[in-house]
N, C-alpha and C positions, 0 to 999 in steps of 0.2 A: 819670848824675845820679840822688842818691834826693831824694826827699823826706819822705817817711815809711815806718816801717818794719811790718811786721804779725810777730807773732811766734806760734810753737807755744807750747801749756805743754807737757801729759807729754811726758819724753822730750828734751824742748829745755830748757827750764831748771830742771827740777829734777833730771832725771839726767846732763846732760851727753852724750846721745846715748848713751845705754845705755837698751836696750829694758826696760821694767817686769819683762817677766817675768826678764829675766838679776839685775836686783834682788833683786828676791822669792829667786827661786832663791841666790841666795846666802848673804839671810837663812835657808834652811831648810836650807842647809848648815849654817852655822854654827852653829845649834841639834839640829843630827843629827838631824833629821826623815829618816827611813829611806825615802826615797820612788828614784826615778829622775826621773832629769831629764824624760823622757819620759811617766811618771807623773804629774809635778807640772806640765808643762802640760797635761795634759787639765784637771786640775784649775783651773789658769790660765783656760783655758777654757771651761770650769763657770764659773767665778764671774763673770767678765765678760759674760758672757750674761745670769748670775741680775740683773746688777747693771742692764742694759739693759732688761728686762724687769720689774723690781719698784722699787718705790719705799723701798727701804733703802738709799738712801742723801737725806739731805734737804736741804734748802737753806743750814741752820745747822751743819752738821757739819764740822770742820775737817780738815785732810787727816791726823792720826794717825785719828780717826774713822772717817775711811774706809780706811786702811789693816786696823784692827779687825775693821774688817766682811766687808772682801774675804779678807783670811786666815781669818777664822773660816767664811767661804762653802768656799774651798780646803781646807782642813785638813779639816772636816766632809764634804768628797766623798771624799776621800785615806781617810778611818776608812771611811764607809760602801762604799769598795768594794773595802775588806780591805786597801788598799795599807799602811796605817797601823793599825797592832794595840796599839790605848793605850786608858788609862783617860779617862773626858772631862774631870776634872778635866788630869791632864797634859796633852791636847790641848788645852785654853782656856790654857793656861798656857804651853805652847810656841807657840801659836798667836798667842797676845799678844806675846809675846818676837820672834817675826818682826816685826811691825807694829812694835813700836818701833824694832828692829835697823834696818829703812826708813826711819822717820822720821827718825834719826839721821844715817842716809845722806845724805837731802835735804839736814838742817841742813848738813851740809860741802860739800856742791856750791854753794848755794844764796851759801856766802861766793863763791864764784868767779861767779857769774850773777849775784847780785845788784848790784855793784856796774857792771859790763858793760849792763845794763839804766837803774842811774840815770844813767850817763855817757851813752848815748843820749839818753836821753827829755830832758835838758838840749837835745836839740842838734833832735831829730827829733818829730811826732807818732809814737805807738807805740799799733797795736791788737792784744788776742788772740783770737785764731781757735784754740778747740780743740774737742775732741771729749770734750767732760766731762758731770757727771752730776747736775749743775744746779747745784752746791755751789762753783766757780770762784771766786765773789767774795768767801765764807768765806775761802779760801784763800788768795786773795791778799793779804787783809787779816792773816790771819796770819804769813803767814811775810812780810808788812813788801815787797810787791810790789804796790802801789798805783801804778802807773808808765802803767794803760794807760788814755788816751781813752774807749775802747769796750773792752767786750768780748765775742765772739760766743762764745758758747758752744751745742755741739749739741741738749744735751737740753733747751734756751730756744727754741733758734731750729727745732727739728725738721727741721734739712739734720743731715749725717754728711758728714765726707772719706770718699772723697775726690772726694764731690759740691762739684766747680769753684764751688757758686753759694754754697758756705760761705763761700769765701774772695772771690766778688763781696761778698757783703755786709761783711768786712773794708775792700775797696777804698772801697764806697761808705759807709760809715763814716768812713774817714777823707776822703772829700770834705767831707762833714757837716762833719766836726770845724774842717777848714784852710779852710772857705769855696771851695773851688773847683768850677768844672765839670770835668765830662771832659776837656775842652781843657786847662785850665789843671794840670789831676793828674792824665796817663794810666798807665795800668795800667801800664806801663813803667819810671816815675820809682818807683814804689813795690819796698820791697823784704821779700821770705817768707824769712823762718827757720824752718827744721824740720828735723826728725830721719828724719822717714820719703818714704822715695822716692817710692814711691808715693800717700802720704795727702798730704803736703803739696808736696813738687816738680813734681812732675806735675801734679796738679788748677790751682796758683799758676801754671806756665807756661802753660796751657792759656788762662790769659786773659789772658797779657801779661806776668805780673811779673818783675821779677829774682828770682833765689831764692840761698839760702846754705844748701846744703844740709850739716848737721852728722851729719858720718857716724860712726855708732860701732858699737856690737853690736847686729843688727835682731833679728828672731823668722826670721829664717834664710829665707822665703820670697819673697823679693823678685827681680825680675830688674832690674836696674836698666841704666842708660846713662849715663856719668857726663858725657857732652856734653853731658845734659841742662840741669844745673844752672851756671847764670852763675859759682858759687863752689863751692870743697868745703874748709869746715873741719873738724877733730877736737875742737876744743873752744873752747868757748863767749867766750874768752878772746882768739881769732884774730877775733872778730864785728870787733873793732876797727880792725886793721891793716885788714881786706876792705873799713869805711868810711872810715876814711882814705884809701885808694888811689881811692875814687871820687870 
């Protein structure tokens, strides 16, 4: 039985279980950004750090915004440590051209998720539980994803996945929402969608939930156990049949 679902953003619905950086990484193929792959996540890395640490990215900024921001943090460590040998004019220039080439991206996943999302929220409450940079609710309202009750978001709420009590405060969210107690809406009925095995399957099992684990290309470091997860889809698309079936 569900009764309400909680869902991931990055990674869940705007890339269809493809890991951000395989994204990115692809944008900077396609612009012949002369890096290695290996190269361009250190840089990946750089910037997601800078981005947790500094407040450049703001609560009005929409997700090409921050696309801008994070490739121009990446590109700018890729030049400063010689990987990248360009003028800064062409680096702002190919460095923007990634950021769009992503947003782009989004916009066509976003036709397959987004209607999968309104066809739920018809039927179920729906919270998001992600691990964003305060800016979520821009975001949602931009790319026309205004579907959820609640939304937790990390850099709000000061938890991180894949601290379990992120995703209590989803469950206890949607008590809030449906009027119930614990009795009436145990952690059980409720169902987790996410991309990452460990940030979001694991923390969600650990208090009960069902989960839908949507597998696609991680950042390679995961050991997973696929007994874990109640469901295993490939795309966003299958969320359907898996609540049918319940």
């Amino acid at each position: 039985m569900v009764q309400a679902i909680i869902f991931d953003y990055g990674g869940t619905i705007d890339t269809n279980a493809q890991h951000w950086s395989e994204v990115l990484w692809e944008g900077y193929q396609h612009m012949g950004i002369p890096a290695s792959k290996e190269e361009f996540r250190t840089s990946y890395v750089v910037a997601e750090r800078a981005l947790g640490k500094h407040p450049y990215i703001q609560p009005h900024h929409n997700f090409h915004n921050l696309l801008t921001i994070k490739c121009d943090i990446e590109t700018k460590d890729l030049q400063e440590r010689g990987v990248w040998q360009v003028s800064e004019a062409e680096r702002k220039e190919k460095s923007d051209a990634v950021a769009n080439y992503c947003y782009q991206y989004v916009l066509k996943v976003l036709k397959q998720s987004r209607p999968v999302i309104e066809t739920l929220a018809k039927k179920y409450p729906l919270v998001l539980v992600s691990n964003f940079y305060g800016n979520i609710e821009t975001i949602l309202k931009d790319f026309r994803l205004e579907y959820f009750q609640r939304v937790i978001e990390s850099a709000v709420m000061g938890v991180r996945k894949p601290d379990p009590k992120i995703f209590q405060l989803g469950v206890d969210a949607l008590r809030e929402v449906m009027g119930k107690t614990e009795e009436e809406l145990p952690a059980k009925d409720i169902l987790v969608v996410g991309d990452s095995f460990s940030k979001d399957i694991v923390p969600a099992t650990q208090i009960g939930c069902q989960t839908v684990w949507m597998k696609g290309v991680g950042w390679g470091n995961e050991t997973v156990d696929e007994s874990v997860p109640t469901h295993i889809i490939y795309n966003i698309r299958e969320l359907l049949e898996v609540i049918h079936q319940e």
